[in-house]
Structures are given as C-alpha cells and as structure tokens.
N, C-alpha and C positions, 0 to 999 in steps of 0.2 A: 578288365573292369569287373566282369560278373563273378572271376574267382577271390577277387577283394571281399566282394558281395558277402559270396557263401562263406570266405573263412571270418567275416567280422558276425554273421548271422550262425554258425556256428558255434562261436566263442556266445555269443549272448544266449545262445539256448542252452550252452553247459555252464554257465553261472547262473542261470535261471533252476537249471533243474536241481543244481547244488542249493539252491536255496541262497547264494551269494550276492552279498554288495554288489548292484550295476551301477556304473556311471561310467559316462565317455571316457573319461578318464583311466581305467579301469580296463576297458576293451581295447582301449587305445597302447595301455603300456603289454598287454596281454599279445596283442597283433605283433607289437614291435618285439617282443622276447623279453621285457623287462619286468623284473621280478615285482610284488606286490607285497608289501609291510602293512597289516593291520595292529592299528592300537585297538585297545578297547579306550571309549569314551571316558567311564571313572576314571581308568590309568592315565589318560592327558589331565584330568582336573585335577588330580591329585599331585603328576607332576607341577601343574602348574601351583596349587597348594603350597607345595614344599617349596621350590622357588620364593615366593612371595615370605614364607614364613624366614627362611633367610636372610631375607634383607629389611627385616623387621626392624623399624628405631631408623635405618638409613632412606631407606625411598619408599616406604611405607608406616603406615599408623596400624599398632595393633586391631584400632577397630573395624580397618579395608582387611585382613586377615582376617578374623569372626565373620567377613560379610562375604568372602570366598567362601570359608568351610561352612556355610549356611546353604548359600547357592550349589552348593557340590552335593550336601545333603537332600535339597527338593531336589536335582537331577535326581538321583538314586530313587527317589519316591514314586516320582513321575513316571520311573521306567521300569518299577515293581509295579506301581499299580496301574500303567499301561497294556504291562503284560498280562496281567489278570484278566483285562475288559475286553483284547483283541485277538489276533490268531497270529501274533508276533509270537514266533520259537524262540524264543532267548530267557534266557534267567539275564538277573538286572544285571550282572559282572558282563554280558557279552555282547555287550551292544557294540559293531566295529565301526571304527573310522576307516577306511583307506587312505591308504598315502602312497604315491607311484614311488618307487626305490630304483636309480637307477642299479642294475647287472653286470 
C-alpha cells in the first residue's frame, strides 16, 4: 500500500513541477501506463464550430451558428485577458483540455 502511496505522490509532484494539468484522472491514466492526449480548448470549439457549420439548413439555423462563433469568441477574450490579470503561463492558444487515450 505505501509503494502505491509514493508512486501516485510522485507522479503528482512531476506534473506539479512541470507545471501540468492535475486531475484524478490524469494520475490515474499516468499510474496505469496510459498515455495522455491534450486538446487545446479553442481547438474543441472550433471543431465543434465547424461541425455545426456543416449541417447548417439541416439540424441547425444559421443564427445557433453566429451564436457558437460568438461564444468561441468571448472564450478567446476571457482567456487573453485572464492571462494579462493572473499568473496563468499560457498565451490564449494553450489552454489544455486532457482526455485519458487508451495505449
């Protein structure tokens, strides 16, 4: 039990010192040997952007598209001028998501 311990307290003090994403999640695929896929956040809106702009006229109204690419816009605001006001290390492109990837 206590070598659990120190390899899960381990793993979180080297994504700490890297400056990295923590979540259980995160440690959890890290402990088990599975590998880690970050998005960045713009890149999900955006895919999900383009998505939407595809099926424009079929399961969407041009105006729910103008009201994504608006919403995608204040994200990007909010995390330019977050970064200005805080001690967040990122320019507005690097904000990550994780996502566990199975290996």
């Amino acid at each position: 039990m206590d070598f659990i311990k120190v390899k899960i307290h381990k793993i979180h003090e080297t994504l700490s010192d890297n400056q990295e994403l923590i979540t259980a999640d995160i440690i959890k695929s890290i402990y088990q040997s599975k590998g880690i896929k970050y998005k960045m956040l713009l890149e999900i809106f955006q895919n999900h952007n383009d998505k939407i702009k595809r099926l424009a006229g079929k399961e969407f109204a041009p105006s729910t598209i103008d009201r994504y690419k608006t919403a995608k816009k204040y994200a990007e605001n909010y995390i330019a001028n977050e970064a200005l006001f805080t001690k967040w290390s990122f320019s507005r492109n690097e904000v990550k998501y994780a996502e566990s990837v199975k290996t």
